[in-house]
Backbone as CSV, one residue per row, in Angstrom:
resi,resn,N_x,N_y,N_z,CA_x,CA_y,CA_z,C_x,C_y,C_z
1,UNK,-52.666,-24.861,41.347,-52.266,-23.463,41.346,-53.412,-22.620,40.799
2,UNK,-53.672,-21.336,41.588,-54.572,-20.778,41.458,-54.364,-19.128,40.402
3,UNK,-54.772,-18.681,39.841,-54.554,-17.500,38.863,-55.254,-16.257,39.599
4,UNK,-54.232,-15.870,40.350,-54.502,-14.829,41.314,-54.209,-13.506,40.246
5,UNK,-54.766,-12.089,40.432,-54.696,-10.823,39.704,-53.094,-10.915,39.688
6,UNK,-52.354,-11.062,40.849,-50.701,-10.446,40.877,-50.275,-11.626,39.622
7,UNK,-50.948,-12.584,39.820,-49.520,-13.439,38.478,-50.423,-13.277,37.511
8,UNK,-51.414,-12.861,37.162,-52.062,-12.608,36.417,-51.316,-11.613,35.440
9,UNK,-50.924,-10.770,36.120,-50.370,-9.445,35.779,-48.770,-9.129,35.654
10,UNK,-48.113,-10.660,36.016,-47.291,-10.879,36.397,-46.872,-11.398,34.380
11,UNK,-47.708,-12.327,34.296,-47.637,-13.156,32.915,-47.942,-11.885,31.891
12,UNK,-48.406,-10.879,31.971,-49.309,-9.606,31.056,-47.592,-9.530,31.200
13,UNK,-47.267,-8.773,32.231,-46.029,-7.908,32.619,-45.050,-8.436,31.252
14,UNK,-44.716,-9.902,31.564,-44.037,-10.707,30.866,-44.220,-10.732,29.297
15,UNK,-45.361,-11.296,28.719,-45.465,-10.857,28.074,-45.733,-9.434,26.885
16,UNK,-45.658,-8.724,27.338,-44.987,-7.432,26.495,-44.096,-7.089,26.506
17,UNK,-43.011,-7.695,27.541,-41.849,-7.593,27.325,-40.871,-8.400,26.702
18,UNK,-41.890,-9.408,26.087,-41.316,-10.293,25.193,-41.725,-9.484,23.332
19,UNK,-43.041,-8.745,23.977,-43.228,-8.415,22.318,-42.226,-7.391,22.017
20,UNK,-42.175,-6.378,23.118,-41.026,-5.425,22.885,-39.979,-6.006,22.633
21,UNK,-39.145,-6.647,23.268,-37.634,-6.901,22.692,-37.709,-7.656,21.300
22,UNK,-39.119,-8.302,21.103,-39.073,-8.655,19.667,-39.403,-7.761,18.713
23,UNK,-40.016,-6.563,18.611,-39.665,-5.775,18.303,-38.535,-4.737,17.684
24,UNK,-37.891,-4.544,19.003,-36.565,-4.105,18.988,-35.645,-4.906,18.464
25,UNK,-35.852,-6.437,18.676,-34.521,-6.717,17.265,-34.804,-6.509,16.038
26,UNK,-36.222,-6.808,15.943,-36.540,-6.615,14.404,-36.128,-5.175,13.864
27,UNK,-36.221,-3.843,14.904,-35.911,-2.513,14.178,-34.704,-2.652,13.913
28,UNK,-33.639,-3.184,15.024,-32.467,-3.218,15.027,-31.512,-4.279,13.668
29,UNK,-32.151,-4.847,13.502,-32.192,-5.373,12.156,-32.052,-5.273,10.642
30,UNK,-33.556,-4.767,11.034,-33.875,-3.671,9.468,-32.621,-2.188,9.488
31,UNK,-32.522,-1.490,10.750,-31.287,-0.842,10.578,-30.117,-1.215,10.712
32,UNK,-29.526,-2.563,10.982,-28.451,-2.799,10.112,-28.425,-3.085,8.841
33,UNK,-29.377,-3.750,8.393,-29.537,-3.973,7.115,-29.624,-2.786,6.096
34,UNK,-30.225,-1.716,6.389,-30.205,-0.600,5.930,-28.611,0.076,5.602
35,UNK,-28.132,0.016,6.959,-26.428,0.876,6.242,-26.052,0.474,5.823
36,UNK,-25.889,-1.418,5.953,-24.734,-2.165,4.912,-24.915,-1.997,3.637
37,UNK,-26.618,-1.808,3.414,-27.067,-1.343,2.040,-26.490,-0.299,1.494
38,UNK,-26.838,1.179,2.343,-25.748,2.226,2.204,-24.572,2.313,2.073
39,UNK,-23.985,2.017,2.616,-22.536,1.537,2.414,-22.162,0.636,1.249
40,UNK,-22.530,-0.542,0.756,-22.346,-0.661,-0.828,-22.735,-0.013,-1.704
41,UNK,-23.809,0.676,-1.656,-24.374,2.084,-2.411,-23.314,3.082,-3.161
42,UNK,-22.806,3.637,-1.529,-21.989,4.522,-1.495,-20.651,3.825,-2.198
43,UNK,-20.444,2.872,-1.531,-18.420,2.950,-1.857,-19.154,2.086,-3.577
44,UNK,-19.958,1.597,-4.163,-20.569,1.550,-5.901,-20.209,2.273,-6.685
45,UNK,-21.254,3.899,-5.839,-21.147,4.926,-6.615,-19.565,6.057,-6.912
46,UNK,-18.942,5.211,-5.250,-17.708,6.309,-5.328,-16.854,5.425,-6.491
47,UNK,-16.646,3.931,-6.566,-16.261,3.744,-7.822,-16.483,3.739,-9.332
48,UNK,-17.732,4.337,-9.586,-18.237,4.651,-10.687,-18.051,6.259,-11.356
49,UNK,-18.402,7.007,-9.969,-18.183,8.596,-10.251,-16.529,9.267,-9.631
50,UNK,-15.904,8.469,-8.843,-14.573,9.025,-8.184,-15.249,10.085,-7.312
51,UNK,-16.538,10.118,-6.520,-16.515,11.049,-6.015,-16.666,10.477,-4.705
52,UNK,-16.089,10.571,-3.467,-16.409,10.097,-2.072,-17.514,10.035,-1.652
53,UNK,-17.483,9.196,-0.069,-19.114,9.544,0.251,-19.483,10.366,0.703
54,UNK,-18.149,11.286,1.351,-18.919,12.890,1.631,-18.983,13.771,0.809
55,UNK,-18.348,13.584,-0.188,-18.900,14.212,-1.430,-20.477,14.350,-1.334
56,UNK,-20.754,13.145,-1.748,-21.957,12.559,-1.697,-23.106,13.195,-1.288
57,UNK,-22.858,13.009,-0.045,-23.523,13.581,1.183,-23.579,14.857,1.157
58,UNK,-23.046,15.657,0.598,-23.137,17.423,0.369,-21.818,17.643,1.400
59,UNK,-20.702,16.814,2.429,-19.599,17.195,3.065,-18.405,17.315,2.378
60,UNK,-18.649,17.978,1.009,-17.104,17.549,0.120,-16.915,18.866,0.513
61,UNK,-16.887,20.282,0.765,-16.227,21.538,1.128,-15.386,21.096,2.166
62,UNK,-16.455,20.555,3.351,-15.513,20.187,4.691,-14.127,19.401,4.363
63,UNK,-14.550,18.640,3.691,-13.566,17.547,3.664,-12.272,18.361,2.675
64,UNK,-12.857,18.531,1.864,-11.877,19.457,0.628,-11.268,20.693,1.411
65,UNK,-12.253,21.321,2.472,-11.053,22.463,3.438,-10.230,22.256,4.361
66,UNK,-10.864,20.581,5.066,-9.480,19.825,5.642,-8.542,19.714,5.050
67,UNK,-8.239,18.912,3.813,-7.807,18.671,2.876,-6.374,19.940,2.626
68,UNK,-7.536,20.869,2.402,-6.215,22.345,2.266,-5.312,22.219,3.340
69,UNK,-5.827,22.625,4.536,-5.668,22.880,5.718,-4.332,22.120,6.134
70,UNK,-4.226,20.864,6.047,-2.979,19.780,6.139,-2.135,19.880,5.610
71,UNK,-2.257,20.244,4.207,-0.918,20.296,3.096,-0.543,21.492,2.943
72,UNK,-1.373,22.546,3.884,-0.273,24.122,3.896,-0.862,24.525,2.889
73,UNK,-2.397,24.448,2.080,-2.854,25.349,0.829,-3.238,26.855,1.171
74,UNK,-3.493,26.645,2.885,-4.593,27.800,3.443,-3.542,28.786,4.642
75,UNK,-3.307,29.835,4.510,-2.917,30.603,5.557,-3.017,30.423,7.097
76,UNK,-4.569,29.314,7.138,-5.012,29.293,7.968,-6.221,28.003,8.304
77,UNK,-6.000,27.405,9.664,-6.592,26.385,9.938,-7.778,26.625,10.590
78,UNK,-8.588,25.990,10.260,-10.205,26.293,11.458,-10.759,24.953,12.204
């Protein structure tokens, strides 16, 4: 068998598409690993301070004007 340009280019082709998807699990990876991190972080700190994770996050108004909104505190729903 002879190593003509087309399989030449054929094996190139191939290989980078092996580095890419290895790649891509590795990002995909590191970002799961990342939220689960977050996520014990968060639900840590919400048992240490009682404050949620949208608290947290700067979403405690939202959540706190839902909050109204359900139990009839507010005239009015948005």
């Amino acid at each position: 068998m002879t190593n003509t340009p087309a399989n030449d280019k054929w094996f190139q082709d191939r290989a980078t598409q092996q580095i890419h998807m290895d790649q891509l699990r590795r990002a995909e990876r590191f970002n799961g690993r990342a939220a689960m991190l977050g996520i014990v972080i968060g639900v840590i700190v919400e048992g240490l301070t009682g404050f949620g994770i949208a608290h947290q996050i700067g979403l405690g108004p939202l959540v706190d004007g839902y909050a109204a909104c359900r139990t009839q505190f507010l005239p009015f729903c948005f």
